[in-house]
Rosetta silent file (secondary structure, phi, psi, omega in degrees, C-alpha in Angstrom):
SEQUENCE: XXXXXXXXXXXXXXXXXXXXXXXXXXXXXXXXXXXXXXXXXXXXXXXXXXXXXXXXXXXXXXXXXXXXXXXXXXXXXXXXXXXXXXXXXXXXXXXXXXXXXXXXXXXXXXXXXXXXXXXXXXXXXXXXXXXXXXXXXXXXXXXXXXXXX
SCORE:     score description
SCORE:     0.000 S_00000001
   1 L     0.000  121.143  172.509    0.000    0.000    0.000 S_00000001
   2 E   -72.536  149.636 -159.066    1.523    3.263   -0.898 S_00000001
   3 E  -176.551  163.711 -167.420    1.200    6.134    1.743 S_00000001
   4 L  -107.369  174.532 -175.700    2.570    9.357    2.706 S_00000001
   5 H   -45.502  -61.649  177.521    4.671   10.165    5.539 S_00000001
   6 H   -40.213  -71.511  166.411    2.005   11.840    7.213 S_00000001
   7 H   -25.080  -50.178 -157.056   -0.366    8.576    7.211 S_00000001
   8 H   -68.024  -20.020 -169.963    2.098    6.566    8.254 S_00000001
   9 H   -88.601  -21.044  174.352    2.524    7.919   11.179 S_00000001
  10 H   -34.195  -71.627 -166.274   -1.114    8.697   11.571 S_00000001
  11 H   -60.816  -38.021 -171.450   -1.151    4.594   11.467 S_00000001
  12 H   -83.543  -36.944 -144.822    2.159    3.927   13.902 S_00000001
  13 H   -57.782  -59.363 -158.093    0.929    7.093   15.870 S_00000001
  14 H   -76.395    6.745  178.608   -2.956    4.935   16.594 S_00000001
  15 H   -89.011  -50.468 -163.280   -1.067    1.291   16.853 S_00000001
  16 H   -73.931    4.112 -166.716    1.228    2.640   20.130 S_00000001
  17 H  -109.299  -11.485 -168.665   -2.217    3.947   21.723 S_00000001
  18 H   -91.965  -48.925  164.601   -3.750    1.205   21.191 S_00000001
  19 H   -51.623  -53.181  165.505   -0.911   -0.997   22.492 S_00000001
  20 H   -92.156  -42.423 -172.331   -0.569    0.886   25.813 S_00000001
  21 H   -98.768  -24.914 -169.812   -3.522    2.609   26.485 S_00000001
  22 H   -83.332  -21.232 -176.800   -6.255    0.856   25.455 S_00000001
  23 H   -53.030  -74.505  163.533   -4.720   -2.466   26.059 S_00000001
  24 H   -31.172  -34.698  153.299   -4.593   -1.320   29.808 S_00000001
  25 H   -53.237  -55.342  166.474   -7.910   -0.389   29.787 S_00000001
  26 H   -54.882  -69.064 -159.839   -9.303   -3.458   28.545 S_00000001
  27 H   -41.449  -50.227 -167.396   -6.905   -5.566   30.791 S_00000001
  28 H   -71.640  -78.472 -167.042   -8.505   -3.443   33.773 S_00000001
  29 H   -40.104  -25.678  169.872  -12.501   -3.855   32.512 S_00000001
  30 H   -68.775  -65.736 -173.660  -11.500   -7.693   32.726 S_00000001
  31 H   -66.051  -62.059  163.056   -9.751   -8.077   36.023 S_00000001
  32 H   -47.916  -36.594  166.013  -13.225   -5.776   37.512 S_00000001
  33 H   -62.768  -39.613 -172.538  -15.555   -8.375   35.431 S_00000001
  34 L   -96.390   28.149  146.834  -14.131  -11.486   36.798 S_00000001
  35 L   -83.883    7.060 -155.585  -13.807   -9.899   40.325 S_00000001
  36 L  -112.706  -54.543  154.076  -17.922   -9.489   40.307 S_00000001
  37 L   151.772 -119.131 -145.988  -17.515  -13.757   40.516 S_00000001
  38 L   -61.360  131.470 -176.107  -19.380  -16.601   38.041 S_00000001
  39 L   -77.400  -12.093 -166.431  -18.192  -15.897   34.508 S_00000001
  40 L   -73.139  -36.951 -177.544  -21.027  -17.826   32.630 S_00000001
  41 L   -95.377  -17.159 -162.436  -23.343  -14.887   33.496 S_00000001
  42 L   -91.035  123.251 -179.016  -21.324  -11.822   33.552 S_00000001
  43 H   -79.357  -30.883  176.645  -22.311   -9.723   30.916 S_00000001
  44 H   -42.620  -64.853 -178.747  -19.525   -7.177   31.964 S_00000001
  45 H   -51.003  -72.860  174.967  -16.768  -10.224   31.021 S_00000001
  46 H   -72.306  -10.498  173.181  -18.088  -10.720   27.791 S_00000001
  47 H   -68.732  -48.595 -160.123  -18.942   -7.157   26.721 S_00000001
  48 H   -67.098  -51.637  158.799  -14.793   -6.721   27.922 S_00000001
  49 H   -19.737  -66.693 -160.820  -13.929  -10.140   26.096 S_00000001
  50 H   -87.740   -6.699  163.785  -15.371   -8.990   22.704 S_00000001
  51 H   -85.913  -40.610  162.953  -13.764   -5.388   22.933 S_00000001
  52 H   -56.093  -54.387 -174.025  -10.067   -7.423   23.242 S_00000001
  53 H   -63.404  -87.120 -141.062  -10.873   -9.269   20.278 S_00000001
  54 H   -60.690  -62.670 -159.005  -11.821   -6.217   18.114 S_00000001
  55 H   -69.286   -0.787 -170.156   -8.857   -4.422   19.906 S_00000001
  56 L  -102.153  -38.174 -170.199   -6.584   -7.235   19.280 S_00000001
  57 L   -98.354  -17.650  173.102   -7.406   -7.660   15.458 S_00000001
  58 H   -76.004  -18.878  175.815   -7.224   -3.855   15.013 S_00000001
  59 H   -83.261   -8.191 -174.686   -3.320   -3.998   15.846 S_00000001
  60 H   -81.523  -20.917 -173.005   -2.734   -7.150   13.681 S_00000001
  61 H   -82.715  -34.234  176.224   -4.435   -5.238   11.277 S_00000001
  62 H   -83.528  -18.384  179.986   -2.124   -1.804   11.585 S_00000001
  63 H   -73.273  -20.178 -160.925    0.765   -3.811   12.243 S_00000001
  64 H   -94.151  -22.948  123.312    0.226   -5.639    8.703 S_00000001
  65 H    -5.981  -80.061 -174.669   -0.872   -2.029    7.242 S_00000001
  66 H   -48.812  -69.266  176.892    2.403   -0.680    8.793 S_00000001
  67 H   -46.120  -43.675  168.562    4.577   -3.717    7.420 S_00000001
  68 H   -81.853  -21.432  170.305    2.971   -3.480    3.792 S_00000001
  69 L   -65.115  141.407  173.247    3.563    0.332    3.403 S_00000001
  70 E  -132.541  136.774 -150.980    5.589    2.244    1.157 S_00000001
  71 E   -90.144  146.361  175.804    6.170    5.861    2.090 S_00000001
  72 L  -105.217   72.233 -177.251    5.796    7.950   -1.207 S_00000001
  73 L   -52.288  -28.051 -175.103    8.442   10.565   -0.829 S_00000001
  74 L  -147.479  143.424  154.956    8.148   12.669   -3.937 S_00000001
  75 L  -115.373  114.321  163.253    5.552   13.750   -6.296 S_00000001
  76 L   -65.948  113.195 -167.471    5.822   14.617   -9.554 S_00000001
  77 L   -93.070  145.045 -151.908    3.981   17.739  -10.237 S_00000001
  78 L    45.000   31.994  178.594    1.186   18.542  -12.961 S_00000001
  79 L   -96.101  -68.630 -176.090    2.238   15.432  -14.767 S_00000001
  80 L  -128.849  174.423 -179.005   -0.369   12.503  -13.653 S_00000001
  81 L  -131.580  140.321 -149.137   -2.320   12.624  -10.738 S_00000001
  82 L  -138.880 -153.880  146.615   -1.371   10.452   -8.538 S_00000001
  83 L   -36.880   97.603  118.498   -1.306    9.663   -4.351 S_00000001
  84 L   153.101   -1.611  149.482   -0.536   13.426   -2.825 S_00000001
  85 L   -77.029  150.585  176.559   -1.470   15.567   -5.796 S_00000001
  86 E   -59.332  141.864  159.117   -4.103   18.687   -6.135 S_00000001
  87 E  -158.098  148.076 -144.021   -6.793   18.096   -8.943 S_00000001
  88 E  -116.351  117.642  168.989   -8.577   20.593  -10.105 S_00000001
  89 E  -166.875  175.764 -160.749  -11.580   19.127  -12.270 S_00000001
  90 E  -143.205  165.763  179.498  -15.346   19.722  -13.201 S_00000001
  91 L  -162.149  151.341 -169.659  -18.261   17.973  -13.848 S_00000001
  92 L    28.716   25.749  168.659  -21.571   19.298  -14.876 S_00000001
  93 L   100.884   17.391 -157.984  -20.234   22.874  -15.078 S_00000001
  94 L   -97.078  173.547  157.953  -19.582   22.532  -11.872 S_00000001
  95 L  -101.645  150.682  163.167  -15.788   23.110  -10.427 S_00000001
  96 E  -155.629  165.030  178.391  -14.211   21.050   -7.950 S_00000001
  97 E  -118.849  146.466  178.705  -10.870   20.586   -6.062 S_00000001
  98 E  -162.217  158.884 -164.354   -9.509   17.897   -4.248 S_00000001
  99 E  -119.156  141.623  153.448   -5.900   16.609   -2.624 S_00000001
 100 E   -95.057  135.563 -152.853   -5.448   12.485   -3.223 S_00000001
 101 E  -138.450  152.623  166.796   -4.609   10.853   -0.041 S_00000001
 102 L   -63.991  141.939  176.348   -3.927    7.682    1.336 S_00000001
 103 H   -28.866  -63.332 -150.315   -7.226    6.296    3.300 S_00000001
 104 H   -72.290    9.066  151.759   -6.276    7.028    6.352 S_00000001
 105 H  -131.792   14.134  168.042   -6.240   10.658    5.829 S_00000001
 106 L   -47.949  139.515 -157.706   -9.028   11.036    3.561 S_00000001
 107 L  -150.130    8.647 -161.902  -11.102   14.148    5.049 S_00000001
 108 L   -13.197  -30.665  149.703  -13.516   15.384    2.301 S_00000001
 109 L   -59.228  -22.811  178.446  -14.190   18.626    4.479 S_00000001
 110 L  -104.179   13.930  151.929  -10.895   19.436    4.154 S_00000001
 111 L   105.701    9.143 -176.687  -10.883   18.886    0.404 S_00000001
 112 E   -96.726   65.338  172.165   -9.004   15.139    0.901 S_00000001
 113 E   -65.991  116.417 -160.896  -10.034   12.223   -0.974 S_00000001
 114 E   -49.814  152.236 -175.366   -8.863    8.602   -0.494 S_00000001
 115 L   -83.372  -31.291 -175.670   -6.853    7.147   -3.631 S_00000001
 116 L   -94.521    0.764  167.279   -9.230    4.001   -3.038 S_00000001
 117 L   -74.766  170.798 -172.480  -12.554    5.838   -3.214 S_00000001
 118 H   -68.393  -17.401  176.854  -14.309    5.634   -6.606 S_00000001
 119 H   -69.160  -52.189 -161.235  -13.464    8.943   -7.602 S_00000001
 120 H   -69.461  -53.870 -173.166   -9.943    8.711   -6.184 S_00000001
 121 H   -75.137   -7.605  179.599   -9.291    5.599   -8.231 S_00000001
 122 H   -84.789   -9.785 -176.292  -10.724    6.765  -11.722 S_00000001
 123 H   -53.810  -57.869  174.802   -7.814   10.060  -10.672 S_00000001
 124 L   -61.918  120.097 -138.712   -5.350    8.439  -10.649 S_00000001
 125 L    75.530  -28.299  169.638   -2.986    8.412  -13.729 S_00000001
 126 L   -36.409  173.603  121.739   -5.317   10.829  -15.458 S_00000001
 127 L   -56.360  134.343  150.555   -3.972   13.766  -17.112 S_00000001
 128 L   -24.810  152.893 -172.764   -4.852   17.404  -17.867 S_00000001
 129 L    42.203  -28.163 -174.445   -7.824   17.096  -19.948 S_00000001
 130 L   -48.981  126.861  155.850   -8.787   12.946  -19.745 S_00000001
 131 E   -69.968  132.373  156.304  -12.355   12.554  -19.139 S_00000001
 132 E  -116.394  177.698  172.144  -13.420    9.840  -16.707 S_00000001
 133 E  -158.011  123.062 -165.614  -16.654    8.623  -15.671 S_00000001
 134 E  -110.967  133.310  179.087  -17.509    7.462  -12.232 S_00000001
 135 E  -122.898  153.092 -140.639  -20.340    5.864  -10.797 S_00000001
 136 E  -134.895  172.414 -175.539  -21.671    7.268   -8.234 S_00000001
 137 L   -67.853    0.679 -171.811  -25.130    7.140   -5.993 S_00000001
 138 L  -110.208   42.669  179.228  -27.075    9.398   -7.862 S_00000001
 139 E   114.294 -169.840  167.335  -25.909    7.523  -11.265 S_00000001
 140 E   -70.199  107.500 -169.683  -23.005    7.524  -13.855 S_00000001
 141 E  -124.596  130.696  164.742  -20.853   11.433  -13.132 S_00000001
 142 E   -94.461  158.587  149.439  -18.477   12.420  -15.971 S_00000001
 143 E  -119.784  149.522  145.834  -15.281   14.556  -14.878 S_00000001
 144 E  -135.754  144.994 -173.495  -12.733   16.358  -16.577 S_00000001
 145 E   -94.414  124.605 -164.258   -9.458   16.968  -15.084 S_00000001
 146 E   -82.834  -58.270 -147.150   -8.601   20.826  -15.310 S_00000001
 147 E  -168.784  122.052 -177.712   -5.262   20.817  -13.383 S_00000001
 148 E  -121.272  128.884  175.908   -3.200   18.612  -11.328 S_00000001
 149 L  -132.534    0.000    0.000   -0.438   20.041   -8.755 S_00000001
């Protein structure tokens, strides 16, 4: 998976918090469930049970995230549009702008679209001028790409 600096650390940043603090948390919400006494019944123990597993498979999942990334250090600019370029492009006379991002800092209020949304992925490799067509919930949306930076 290709990714910017900035992600990655996004991703290392939410792995160590996860690892220390939340771990500890959970660890504690256990040791108070099995202190209350028969485990067969305690809803506390399994509500804390099934938050370790989901907290357990989210670091195998950022560690293997983490492991599979390659940091994208440079972008060539107004050539293709690619992970960490500006695109500038319109559709129904409309204008629009957008930065391409790795998931994990896709933001669309801040103008930041994921490289793996549908949009993101018809972006990518375009050109100045290439037409795409994306489909989207209200239907089939053409773009053309204006500007890439």
């Amino acid at each position: 998976m290709e990714i910017t600096k900035e992600g990655l650390e996004k991703l290392k940043n939410e792995l160590n918090n996860l690892k220390t603090v939340k771990r500890k948390e959970i660890a504690e919400s256990l040791r108070r469930a099995i202190s209350y006494g028969d485990l067969s019944e305690n809803a506390d123990y399994s509500n804390a049970r099934e938050e370790q597993n989901f907290l357990e498979q989210r670091i195998a999942e950022l560690e293997d995230k983490i492991r599979g990334s390659t940091i994208i250090s440079q972008f060539s600019k107004g050539d293709t549009v690619q992970v960490g370029s500006k695109v500038s492009f319109e559709s129904n006379g409309e204008k629009f702008s957008f930065t391409i991002t790795d998931p994990n800092l896709a933001n669309p209020a801040e103008e930041k679209i994921s490289s793996e949304s549908p949009l993101g992925k018809a972006l990518l490799g375009k050109k100045k001028g290439d037409k795409i067509e994306v489909e989207t919930p209200q239907g089939k949306t053409k773009y053309k790409v204006l500007d890439i930076s």
